[in-house]
VEXNU-137861 format. One record per residue (C-alpha): residue number from 0; x, y, z; residue in three letters. Coordinates in pm, whole numbers, plus 50000, padded with zeros to 5 digits. Layout:
# VEXNU-137861
resi	u	v	w	resn
NUM	X	Y	Z	ala
...
//
This chain:
# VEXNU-137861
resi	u	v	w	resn
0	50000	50000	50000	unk
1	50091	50358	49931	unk
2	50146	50625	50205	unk
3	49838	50845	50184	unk
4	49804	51183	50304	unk
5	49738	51284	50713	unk
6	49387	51375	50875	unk
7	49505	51740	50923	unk
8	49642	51752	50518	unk
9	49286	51635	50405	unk
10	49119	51873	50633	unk
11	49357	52172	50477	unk
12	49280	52037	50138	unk
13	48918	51982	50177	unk
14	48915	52367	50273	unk
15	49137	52526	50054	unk
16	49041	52270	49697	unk
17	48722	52168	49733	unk
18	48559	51972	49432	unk
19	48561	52029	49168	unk
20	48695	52361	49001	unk
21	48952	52369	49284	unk
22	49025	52011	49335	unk
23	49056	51941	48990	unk
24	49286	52229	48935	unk
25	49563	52100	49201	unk
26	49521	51756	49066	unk
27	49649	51899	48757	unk
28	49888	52075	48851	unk
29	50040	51746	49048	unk
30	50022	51587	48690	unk
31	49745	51378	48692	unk
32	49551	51583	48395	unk
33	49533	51277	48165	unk
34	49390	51096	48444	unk
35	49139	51264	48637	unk
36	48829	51035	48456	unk
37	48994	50806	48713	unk
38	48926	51045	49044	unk
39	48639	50911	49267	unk
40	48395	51162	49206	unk
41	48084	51037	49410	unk
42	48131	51299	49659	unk
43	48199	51572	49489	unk
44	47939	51787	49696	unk
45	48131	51719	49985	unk
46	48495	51841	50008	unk
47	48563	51616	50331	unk
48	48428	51293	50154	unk
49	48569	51352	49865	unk
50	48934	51401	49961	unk
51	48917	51124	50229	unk
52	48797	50896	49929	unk
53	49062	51054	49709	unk
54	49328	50935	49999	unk
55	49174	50594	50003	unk
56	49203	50521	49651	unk
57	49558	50677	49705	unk
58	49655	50422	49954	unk
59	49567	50134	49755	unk
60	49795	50247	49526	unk
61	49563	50420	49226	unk
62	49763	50752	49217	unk
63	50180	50591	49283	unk
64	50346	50909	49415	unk
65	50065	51122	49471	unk
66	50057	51249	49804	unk
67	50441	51401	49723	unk
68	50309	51555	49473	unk
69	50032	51747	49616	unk
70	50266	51814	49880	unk
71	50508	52039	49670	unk
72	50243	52213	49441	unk
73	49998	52333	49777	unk
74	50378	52397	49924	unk
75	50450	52644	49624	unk
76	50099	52865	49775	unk
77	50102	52740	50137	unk
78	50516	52856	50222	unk
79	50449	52925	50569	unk
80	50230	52641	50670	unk
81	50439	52385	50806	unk
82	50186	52111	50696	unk
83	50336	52135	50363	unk
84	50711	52094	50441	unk
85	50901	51807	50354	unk
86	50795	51551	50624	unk
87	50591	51834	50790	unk
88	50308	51838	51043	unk
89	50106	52106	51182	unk
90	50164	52287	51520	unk
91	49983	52081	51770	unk
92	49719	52288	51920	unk
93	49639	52285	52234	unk
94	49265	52160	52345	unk
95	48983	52416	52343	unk
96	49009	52580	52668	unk
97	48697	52509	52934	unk
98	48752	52947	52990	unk
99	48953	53184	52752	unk
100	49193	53417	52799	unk
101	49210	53709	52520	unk
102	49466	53970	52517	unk
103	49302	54277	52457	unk
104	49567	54543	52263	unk
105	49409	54853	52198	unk
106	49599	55200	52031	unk
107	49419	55555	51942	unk
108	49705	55752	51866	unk
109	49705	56125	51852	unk
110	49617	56259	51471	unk
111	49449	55987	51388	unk
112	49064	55938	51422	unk
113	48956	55794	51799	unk
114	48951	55444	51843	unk
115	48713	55343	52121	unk
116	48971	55133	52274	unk
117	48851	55172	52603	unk
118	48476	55065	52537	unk
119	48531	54805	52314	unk
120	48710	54640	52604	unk
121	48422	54739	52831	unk
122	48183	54548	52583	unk
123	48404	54230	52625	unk
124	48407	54279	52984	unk
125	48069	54288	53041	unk
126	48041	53976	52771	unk
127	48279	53760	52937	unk
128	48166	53881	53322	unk
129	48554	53945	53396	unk
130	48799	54144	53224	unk
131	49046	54017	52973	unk
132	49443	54084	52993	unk
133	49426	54428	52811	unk
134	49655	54671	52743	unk
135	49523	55014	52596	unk
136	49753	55301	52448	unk
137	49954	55034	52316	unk
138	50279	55022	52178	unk
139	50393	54794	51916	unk
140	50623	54661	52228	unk
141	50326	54546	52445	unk
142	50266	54268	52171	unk
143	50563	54090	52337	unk
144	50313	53968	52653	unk
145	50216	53767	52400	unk
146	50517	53553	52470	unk
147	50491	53634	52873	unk
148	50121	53572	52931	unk
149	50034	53267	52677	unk
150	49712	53393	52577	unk
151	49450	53168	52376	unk
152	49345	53481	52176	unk
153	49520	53794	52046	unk
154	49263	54051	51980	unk
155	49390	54409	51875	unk
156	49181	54733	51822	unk
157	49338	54970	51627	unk
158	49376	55131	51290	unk
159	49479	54945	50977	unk
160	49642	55048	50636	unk
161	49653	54727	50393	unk
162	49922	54505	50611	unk
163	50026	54756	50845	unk
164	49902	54782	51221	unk
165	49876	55169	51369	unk
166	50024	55165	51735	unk
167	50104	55475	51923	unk
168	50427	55497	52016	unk
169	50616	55636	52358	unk
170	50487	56001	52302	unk
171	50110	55841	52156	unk
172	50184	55952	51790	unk
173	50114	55703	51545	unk
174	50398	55418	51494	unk
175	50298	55146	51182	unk
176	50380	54816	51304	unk
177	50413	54560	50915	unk
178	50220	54262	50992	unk
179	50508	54087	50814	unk
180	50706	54174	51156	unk
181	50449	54053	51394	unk
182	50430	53724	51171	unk
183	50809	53693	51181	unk
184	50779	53764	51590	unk
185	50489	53471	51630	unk
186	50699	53251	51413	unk
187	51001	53304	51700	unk
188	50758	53264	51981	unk
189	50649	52911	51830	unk
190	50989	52812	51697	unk
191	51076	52844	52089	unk
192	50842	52602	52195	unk
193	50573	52880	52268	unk
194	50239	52772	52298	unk
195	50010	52864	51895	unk
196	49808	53081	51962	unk
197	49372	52936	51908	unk
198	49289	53276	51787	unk
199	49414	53639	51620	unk
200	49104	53912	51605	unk
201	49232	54230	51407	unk
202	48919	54420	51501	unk
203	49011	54690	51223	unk
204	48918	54841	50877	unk
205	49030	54704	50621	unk
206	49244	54415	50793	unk
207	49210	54126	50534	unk
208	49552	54152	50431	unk
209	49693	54172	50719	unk
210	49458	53844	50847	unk
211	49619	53670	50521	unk
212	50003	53754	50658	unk
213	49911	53663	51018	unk
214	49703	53313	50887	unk
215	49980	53087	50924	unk
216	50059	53163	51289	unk
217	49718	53053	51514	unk
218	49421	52805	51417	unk
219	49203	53084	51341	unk
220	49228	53460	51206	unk
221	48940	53702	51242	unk
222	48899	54047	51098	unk
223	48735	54271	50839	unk
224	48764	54359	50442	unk
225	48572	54692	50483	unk
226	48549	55010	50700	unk
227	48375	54925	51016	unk
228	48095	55192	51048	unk
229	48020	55393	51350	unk
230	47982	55135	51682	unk
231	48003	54788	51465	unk
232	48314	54678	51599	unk
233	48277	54701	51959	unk
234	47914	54545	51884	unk
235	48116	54249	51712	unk
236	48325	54180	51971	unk
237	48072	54180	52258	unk
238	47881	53951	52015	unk
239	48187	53723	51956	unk
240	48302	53700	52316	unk
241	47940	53635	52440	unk
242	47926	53337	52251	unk
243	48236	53214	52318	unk
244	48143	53204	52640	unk
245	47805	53101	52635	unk
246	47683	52717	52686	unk
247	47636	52613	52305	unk
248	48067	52632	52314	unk
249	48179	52753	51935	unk
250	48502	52726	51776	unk
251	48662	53079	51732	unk
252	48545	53085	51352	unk
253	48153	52975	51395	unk
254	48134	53236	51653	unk
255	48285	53508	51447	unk
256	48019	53415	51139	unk
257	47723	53360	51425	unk
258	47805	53706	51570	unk
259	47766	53908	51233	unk
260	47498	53683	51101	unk
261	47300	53761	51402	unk
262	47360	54156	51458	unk
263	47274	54250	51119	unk
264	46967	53994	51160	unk
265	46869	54229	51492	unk
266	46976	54515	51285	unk
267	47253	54644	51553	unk
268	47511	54657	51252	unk
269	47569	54757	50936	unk
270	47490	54539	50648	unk
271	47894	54565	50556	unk
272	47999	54396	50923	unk
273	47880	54100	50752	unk
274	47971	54109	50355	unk
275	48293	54237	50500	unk
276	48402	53959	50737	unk
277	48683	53765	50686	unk
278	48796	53461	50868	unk
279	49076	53236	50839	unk
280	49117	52855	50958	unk
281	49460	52646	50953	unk
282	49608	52922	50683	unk
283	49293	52911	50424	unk
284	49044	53179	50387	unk
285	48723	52990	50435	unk
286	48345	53081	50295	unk
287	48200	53440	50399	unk
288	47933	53458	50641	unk
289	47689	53523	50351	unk
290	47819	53216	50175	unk
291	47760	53007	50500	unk
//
């Protein structure tokens, strides 16, 4: 029998190539074009099924090869997932905690327009009935208790250009923190044994690209393609943290697309919250909430 691909690969895959325009489109590009008539396509409706059926024909030794092959082409998109590394795996994670512990970073800096730091962190507060590690008129240094507290979830609150963060800095003007840096600084932290982090929420306009650079380094990545309009982001995150908390127990990304779903439903948002939401899991950019 063939070595077939791991449970966490064909959970990646079933995400980021799901039948069939995807699917068949890596297949191709792994070099099995002449012989995709050959591809179990039953369960083409349903990515999980069809990749774990894909891996089973695989194994008994359909596709000789295969499983390298994939390998290097989602390698040549995927770099910085280690998944996709010769021999790699995929950072253990740690078990979904029974309570969560966010780090709250929050930075208005002088000449720029307010952030409401200080009552979006109220909001959570009040969602989670006790206060989460917080830090407001942050500098681009306090993202270092990252490494000293070993929080589950990183959520910041602060302006965004494309993939820069807006911190103040020691005098509170503006300092522009690349999320290219921060990635670089999580990739330390976990290279030294450090702890991934479950969750990154860039509570910000226009954050998507940053979400994309920061993807690789925790399970899930929350933030937003579009302005956020008037109160919406404090709304989303005492939305988000309520549920987290609350008995039905969400992962980080269903509670993200349940929070916008449900305050546009009540109409406490903006229509945009919603269109505008993007959420990573494991590195790939899964379906919008209006998708879902």
């Amino acid at each position: 029998m063939t070595s077939g691909l791991s449970q966490e690969q064909l959970t990646f895959l079933a995400r980021a190539y799901p039948p069939w325009p995807a699917a068949r489109s890596l297949l191709q590009q792994a070099g099995f074009g002449s012989r995709l008539e050959f591809v179990h396509q039953s369960a083409v409706g349903d990515p999980i099924a069809f990749w774990y059926q894909f891996n089973a024909d695989l194994e008994e030794g359909a596709f000789p090869d295969a499983a390298e092959r994939i390998r290097v082409v989602v390698h040549r998109k995927y770099r910085a997932n280690p998944l996709w590394l010769p021999g790699g795996h995929a950072t253990p994670r740690r078990p979904r905690p029974d309570v969560w512990y966010p780090l709250f970073i929050g930075a208005s800096p002088t000449g720029a327009a307010p952030i409401r730091a200080d009552e979006e962190l109220l909001e959570i507060t009040n969602a989670m009935d006790r206060p989460p590690w917080s830090r407001t008129a942050a500098q681009a240094a306090d993202l270092s208790l990252v490494r000293a507290l070993q929080p589950h979830i990183l959520h910041l609150c602060c302006h965004c250009r494309d993939s820069t963060l807006i911190f103040n800095d020691a005098s509170g003007a503006p300092f522009d923190l690349h999320a290219e840096d921060e990635a670089a600084a999580l990739k330390r932290y976990a290279d030294d044994g450090g702890p991934r982090l479950h969750g990154i929420v860039v509570n910000a306009c226009t954050s998507d690209e940053t979400a994309r650079i920061l993807s690789p380094h925790a399970d899930v990545v929350i933030a937003h393609r579009d302005e956020l309009r008037d109160g919406d982001g404090i709304a989303f995150a005492g939305a988000f943290y309520k549920l987290l908390v609350g008995d039905s127990r969400p992962t980080l990304d269903v509670a993200a697309r349940t929070a916008a779903r449900e305050l546009v439903r009540a109409r406490k948002v903006h229509d945009t919250l919603a269109d505008g939401l993007v959420v990573y899991v494991d590195g790939v950019q899964v379906t919008d909430v209006r998708g879902h």
